[in-house]
Backbone as ProteinMPNN parsed JSONL, in Angstrom:
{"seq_chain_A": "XXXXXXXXXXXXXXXXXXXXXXXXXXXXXXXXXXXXXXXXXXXXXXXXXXXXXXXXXXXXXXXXXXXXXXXXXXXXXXXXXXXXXXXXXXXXXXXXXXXXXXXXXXXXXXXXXXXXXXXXXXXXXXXXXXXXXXXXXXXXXXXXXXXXXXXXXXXXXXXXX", "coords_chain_A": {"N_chain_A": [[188.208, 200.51, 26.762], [185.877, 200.679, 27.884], [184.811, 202.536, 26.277], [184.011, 201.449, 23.793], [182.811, 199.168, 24.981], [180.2, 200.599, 25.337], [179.538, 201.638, 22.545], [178.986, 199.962, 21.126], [177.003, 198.636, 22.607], [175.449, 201.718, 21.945], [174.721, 201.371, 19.215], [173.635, 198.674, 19.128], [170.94, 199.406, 20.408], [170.049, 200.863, 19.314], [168.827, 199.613, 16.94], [167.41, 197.669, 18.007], [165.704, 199.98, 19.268], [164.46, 200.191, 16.559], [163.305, 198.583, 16.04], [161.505, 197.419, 18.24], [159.981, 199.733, 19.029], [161.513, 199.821, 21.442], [163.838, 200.181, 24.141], [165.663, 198.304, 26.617], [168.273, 200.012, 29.321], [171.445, 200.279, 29.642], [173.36, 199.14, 32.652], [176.673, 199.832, 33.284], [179.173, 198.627, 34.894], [181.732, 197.771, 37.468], [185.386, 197.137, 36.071], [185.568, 199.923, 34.776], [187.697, 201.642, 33.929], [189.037, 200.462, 32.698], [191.519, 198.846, 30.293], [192.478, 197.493, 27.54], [194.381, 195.259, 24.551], [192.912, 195.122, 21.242], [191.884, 194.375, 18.601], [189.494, 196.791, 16.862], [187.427, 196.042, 15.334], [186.788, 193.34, 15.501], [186.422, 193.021, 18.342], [184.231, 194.714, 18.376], [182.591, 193.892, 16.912], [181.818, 191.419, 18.379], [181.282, 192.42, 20.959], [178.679, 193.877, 19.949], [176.715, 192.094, 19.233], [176.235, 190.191, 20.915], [174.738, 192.103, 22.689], [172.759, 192.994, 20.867], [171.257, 190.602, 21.07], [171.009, 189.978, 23.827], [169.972, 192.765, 24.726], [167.226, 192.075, 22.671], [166.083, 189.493, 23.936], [165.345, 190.788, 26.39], [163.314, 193.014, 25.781], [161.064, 191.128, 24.471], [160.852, 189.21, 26.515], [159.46, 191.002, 28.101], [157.477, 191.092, 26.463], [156.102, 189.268, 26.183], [155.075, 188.313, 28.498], [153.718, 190.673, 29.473], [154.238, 191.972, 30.956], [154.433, 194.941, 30.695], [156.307, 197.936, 30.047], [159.137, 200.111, 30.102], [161.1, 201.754, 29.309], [161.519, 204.161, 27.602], [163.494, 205.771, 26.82], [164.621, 208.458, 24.853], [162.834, 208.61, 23.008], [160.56, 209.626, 22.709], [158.479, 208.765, 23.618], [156.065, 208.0, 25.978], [156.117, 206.078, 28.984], [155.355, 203.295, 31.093], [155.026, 203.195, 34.536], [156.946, 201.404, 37.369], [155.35, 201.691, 39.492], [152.672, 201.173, 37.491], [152.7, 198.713, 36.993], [154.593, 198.515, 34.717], [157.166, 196.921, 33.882], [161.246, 197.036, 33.16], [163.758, 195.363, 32.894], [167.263, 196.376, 33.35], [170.195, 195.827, 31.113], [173.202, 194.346, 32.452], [176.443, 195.194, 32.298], [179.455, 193.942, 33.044], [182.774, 194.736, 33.775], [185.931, 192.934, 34.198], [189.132, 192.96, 35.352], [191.918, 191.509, 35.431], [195.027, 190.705, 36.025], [195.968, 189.725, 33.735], [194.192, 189.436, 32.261], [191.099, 190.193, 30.624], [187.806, 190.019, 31.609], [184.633, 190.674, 30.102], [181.071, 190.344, 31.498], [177.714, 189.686, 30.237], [174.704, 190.345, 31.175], [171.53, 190.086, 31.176], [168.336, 189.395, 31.626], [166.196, 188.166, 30.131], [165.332, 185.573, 29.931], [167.178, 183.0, 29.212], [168.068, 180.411, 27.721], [165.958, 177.319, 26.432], [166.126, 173.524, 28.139], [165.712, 172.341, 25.789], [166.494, 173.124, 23.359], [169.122, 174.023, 23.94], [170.89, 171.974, 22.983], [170.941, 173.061, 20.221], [172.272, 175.433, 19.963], [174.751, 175.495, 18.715], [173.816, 175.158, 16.027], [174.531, 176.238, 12.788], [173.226, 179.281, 12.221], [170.356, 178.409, 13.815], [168.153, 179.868, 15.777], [166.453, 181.308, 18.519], [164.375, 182.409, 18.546], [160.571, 182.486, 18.191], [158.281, 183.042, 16.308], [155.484, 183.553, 15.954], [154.269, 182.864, 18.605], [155.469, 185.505, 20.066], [154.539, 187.334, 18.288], [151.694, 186.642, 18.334], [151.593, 187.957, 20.694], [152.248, 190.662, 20.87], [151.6, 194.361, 20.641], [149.289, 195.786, 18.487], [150.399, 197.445, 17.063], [153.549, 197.67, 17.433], [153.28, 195.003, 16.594], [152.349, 195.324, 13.415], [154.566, 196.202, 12.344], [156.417, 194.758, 11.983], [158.384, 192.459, 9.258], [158.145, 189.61, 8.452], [158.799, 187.93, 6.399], [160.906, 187.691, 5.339], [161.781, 189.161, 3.198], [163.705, 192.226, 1.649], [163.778, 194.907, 3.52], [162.098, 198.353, 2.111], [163.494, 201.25, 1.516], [161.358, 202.854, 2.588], [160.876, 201.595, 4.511], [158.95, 199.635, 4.745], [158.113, 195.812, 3.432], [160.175, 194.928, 0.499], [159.014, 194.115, -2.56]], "CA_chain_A": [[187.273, 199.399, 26.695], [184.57, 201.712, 28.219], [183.678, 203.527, 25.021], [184.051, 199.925, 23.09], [181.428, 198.671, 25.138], [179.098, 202.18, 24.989], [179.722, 202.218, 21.329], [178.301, 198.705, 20.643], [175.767, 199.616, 22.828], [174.121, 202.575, 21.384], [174.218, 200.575, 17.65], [172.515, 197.965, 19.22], [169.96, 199.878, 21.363], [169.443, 201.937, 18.384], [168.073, 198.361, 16.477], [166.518, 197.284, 18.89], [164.231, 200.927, 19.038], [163.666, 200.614, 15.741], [162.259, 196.917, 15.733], [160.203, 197.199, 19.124], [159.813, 200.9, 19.194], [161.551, 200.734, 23.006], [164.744, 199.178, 24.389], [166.201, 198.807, 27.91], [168.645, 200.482, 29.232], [172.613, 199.39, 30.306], [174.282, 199.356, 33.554], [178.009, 199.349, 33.112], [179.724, 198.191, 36.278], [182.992, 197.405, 37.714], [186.805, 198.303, 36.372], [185.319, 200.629, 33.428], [189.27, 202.37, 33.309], [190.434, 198.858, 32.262], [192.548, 199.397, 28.96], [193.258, 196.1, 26.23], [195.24, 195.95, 23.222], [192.216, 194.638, 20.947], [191.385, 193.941, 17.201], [188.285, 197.368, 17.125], [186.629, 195.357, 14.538], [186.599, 191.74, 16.481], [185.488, 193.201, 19.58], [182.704, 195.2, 18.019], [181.211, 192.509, 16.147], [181.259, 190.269, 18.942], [180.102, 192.971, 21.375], [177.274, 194.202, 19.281], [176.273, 190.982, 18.307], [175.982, 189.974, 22.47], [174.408, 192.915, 23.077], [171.472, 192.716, 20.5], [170.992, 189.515, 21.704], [170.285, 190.851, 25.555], [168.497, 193.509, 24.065], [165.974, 191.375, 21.978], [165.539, 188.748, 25.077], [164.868, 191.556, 27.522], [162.127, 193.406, 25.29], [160.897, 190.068, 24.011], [160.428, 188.903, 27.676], [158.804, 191.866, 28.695], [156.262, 192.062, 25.581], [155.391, 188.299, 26.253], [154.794, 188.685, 30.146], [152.567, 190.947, 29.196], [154.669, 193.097, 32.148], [154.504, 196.058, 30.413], [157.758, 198.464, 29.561], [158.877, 201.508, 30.519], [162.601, 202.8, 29.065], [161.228, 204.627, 26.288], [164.245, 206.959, 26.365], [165.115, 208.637, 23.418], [162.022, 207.413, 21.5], [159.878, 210.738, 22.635], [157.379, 207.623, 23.247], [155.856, 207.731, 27.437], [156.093, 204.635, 28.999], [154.59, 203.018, 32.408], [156.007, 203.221, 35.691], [156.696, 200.565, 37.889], [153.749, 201.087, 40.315], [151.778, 200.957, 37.043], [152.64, 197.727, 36.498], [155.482, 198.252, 33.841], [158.789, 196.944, 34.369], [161.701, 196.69, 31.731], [165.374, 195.63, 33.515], [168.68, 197.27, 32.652], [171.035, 195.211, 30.945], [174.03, 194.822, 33.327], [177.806, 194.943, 31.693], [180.316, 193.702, 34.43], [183.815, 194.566, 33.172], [186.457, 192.339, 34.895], [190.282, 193.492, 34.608], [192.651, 191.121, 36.513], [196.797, 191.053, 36.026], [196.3, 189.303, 32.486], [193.033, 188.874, 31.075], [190.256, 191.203, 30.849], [186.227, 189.489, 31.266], [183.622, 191.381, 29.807], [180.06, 189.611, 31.385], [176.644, 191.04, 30.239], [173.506, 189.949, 31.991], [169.953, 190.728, 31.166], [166.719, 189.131, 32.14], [165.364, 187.88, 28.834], [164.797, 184.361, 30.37], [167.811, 182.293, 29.146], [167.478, 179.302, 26.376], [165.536, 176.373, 27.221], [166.747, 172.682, 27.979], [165.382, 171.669, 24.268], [167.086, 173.984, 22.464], [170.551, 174.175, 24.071], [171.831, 171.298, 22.033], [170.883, 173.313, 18.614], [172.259, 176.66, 19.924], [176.104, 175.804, 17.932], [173.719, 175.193, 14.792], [174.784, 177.771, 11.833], [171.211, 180.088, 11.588], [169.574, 178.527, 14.539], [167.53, 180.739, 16.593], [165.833, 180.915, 19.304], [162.706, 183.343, 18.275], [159.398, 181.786, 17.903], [157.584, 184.301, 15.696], [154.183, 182.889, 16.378], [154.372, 183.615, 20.186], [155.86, 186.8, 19.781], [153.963, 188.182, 17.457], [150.432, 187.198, 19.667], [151.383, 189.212, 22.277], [152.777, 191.756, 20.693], [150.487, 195.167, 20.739], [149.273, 195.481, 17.328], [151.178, 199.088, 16.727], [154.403, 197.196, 17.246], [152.879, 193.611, 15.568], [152.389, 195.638, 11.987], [156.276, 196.504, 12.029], [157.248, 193.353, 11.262], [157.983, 191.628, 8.239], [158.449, 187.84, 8.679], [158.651, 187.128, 5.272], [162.497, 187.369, 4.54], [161.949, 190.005, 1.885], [164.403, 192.592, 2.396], [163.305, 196.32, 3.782], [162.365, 198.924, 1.426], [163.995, 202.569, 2.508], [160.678, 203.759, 2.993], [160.626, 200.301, 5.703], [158.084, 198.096, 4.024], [158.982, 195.122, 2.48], [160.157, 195.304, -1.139], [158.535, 193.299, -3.018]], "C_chain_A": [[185.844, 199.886, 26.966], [183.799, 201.958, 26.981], [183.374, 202.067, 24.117], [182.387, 199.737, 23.33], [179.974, 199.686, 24.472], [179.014, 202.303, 23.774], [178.84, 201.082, 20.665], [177.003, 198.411, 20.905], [174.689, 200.319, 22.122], [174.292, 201.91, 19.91], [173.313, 199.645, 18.228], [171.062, 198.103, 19.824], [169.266, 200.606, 20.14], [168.091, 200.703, 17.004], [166.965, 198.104, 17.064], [165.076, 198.195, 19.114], [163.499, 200.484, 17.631], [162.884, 199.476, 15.087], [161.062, 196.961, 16.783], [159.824, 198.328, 19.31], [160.249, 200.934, 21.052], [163.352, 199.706, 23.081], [165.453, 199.255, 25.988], [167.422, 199.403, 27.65], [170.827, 199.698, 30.267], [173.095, 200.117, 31.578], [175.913, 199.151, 33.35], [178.894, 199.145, 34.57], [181.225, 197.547, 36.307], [184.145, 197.769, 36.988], [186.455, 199.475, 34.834], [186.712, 201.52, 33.227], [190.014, 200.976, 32.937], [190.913, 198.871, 31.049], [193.196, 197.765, 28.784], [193.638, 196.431, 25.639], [194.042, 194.649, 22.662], [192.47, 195.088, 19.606], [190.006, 195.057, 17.299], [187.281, 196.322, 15.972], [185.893, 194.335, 15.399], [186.244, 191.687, 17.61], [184.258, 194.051, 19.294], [181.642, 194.309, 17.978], [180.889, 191.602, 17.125], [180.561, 191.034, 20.201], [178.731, 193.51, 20.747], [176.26, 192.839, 19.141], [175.253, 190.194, 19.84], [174.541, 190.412, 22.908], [173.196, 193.116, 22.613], [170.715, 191.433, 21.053], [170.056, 189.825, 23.343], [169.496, 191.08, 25.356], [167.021, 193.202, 23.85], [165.529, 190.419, 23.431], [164.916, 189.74, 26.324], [163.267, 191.803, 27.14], [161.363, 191.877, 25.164], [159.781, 189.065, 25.372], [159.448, 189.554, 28.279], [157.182, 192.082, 27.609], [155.241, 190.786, 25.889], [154.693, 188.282, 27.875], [154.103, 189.388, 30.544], [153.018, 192.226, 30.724], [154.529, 194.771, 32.148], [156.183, 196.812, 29.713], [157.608, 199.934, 29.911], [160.445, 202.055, 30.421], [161.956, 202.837, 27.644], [162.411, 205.888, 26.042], [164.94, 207.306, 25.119], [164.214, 208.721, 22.302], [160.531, 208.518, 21.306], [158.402, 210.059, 22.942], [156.917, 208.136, 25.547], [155.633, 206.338, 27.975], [155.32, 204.822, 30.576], [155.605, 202.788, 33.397], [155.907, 201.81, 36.549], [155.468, 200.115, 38.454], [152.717, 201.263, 38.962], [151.559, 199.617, 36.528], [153.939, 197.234, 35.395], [156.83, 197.687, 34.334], [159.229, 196.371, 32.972], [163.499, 196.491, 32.642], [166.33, 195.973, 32.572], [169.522, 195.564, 32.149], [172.278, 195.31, 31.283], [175.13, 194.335, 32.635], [178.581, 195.209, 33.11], [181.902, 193.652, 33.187], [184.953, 194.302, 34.528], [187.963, 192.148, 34.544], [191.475, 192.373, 36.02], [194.266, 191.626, 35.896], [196.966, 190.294, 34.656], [195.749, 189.224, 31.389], [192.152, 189.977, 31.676], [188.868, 189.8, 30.37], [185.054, 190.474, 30.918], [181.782, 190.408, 30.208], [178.914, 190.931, 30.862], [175.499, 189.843, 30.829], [172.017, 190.138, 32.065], [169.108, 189.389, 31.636], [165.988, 188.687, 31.266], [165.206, 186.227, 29.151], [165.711, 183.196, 29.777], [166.881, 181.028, 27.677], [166.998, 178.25, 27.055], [166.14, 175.375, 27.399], [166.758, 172.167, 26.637], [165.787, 172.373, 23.125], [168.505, 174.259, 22.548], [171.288, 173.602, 23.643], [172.099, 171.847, 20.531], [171.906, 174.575, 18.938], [173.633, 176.96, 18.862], [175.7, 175.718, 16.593], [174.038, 176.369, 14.084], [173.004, 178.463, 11.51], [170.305, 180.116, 12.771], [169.222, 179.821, 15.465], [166.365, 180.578, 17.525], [163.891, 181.675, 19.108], [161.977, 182.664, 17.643], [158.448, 183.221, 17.539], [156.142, 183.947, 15.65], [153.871, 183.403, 17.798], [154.704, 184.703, 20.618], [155.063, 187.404, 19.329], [152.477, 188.084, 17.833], [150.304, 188.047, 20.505], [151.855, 190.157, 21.992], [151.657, 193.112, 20.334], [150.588, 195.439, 18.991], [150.063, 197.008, 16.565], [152.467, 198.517, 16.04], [154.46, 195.832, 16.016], [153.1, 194.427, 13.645], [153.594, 196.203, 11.792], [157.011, 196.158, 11.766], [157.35, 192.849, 9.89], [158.521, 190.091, 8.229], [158.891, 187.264, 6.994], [159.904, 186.958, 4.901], [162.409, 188.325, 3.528], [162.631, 191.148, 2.498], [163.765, 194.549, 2.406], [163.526, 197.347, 2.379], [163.009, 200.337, 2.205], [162.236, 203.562, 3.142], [159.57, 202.535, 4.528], [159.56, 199.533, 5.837], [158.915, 197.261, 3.593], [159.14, 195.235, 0.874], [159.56, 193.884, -1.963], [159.277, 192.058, -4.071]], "O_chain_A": [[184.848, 199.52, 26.343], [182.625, 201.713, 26.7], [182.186, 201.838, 23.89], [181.367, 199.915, 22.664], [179.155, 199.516, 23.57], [178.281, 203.259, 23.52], [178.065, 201.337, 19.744], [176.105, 198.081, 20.131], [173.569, 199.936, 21.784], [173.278, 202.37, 19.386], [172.14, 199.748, 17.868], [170.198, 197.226, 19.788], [168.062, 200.856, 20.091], [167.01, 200.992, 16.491], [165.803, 198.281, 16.7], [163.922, 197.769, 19.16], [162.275, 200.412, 17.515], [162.163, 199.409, 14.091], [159.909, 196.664, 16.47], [158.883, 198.188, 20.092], [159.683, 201.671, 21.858], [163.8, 198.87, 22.296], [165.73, 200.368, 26.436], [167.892, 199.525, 26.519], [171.059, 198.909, 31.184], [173.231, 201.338, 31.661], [176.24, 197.967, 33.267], [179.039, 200.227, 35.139], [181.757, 196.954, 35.368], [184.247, 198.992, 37.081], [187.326, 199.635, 33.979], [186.72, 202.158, 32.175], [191.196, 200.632, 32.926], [189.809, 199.018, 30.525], [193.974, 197.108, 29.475], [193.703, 197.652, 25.498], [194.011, 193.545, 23.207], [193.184, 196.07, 19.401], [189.089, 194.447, 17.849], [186.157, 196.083, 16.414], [184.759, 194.422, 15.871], [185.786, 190.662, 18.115], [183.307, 194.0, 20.074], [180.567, 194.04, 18.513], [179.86, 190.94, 16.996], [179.487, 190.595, 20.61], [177.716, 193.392, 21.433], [175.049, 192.915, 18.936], [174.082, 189.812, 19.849], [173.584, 189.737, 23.288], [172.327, 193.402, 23.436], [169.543, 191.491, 21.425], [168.872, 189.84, 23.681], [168.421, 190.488, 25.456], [166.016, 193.661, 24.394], [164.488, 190.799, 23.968], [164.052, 189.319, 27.093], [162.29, 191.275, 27.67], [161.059, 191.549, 26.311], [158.669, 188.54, 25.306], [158.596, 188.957, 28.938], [156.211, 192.811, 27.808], [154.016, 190.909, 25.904], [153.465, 188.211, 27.934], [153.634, 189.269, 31.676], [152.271, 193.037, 31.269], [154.514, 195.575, 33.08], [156.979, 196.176, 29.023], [156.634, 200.68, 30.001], [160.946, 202.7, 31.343], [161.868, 201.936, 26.81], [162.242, 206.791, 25.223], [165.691, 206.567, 24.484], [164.487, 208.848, 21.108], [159.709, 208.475, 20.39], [157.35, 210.611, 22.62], [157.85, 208.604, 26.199], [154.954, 205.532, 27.339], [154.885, 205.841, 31.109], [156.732, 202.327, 33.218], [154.885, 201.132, 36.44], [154.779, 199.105, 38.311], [151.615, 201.581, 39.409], [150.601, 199.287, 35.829], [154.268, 196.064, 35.2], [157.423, 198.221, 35.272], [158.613, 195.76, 32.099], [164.225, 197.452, 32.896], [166.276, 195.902, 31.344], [169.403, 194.487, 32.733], [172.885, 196.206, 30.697], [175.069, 193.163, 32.266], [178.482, 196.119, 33.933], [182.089, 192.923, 32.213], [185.007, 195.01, 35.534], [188.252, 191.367, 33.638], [191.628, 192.636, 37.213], [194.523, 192.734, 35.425], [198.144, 190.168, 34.321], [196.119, 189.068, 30.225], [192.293, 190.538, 32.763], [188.847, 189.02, 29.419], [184.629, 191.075, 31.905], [181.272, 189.842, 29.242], [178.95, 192.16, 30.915], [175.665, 188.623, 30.811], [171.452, 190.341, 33.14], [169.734, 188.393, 32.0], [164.802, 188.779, 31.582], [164.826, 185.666, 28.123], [165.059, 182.152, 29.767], [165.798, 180.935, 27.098], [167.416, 178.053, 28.196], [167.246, 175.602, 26.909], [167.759, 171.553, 26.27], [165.357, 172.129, 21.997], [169.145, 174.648, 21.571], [172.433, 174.05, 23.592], [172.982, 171.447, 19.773], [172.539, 174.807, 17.908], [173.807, 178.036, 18.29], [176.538, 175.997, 15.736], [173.877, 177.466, 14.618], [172.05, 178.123, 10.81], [169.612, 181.093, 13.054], [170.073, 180.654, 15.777], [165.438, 179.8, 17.303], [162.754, 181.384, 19.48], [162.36, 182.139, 16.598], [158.07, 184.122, 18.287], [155.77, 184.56, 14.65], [153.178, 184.409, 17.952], [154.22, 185.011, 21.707], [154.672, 188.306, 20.069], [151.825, 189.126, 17.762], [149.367, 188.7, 20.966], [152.039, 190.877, 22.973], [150.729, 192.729, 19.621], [151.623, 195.341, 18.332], [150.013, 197.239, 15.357], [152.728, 198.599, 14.839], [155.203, 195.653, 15.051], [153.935, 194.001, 12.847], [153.6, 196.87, 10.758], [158.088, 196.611, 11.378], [156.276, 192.808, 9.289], [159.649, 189.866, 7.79], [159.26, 186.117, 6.739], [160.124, 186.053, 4.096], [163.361, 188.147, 2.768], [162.414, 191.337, 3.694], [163.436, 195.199, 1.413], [164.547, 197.35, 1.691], [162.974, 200.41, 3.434], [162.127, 204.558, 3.858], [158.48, 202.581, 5.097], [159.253, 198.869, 6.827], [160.097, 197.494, 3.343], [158.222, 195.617, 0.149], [159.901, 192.733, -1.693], [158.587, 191.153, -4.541]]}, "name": "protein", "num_of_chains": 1, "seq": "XXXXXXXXXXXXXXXXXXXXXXXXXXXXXXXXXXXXXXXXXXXXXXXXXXXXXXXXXXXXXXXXXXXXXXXXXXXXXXXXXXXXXXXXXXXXXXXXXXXXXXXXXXXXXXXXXXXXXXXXXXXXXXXXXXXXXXXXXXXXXXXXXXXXXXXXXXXXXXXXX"}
């Protein structure tokens, strides 16, 4: 279940660099020798899927907060240290193995959904990203990396026209 998680992980950490150029980093905690009989597909997709999620709310939180960031690992990028002001929290995976059922929680810091939005969250599509507010505070390095438009990436990671 260990590598499961770790595996879903670095795909989604690896997204996540290459949308904000940074991404925190995971704590994995509690029975990490815990062993399921799982579907690898059906627990991917729904860990990965989690896991970008975290991901994006952590950075997201941190770019609007204007807090700074500082897990640039991997990215060859230098980041800011706490006492400079930066902070970026770990995203914490709690794996929970009793006598029948196995819980997988994850936990980040990306500031939860609001009250006015928690009735839409079972809509098909909805989302919670406000690309307007985001994309103000975002430093303009990262800001021109975006493409909002729905057109789909060319390989050389413009949009195609």
């Amino acid at each position: 279940l260990k590598e499961a998680v770790e595996f879903a992980f670095i795909r989604a950490q690896q997204i996540c660099i290459q949308t904000y150029g940074i991404s925190p980093e995971i704590q994995l905690r509690g029975d990490t020798k815990a062993v399921i009989s799982y579907i690898p597909t059906h627990l991917d997709y729904m860990l990965f899927e989690l896991m970008k999620n975290a991901l994006r709310a952590t950075v997201e939180r941190a770019i609007v907060s204007k807090k700074g960031v500082f897990n640039t690992k991997g990215t060859g990028k230098k980041s800011k240290s706490r006492e400079e002001g930066g902070f970026m929290p770990p995203v914490v995976i709690q794996i929970c193995q009793a006598k029948s059922d196995v819980t997988i929680k994850i936990c980040d810091q990306g500031g939860g959904i609001s009250e006015k939005a928690i009735n839409k969250i079972w809509n098909y599509g909805y989302t919670t990203v406000d690309d307007a507010e985001l994309m103000s505070s975002m430093p303009e390095k990262v800001k021109n990396s975006f493409d909002l438009t729905g057109s789909a990436p060319s390989p050389s990671g413009g949009a195609m026209g």
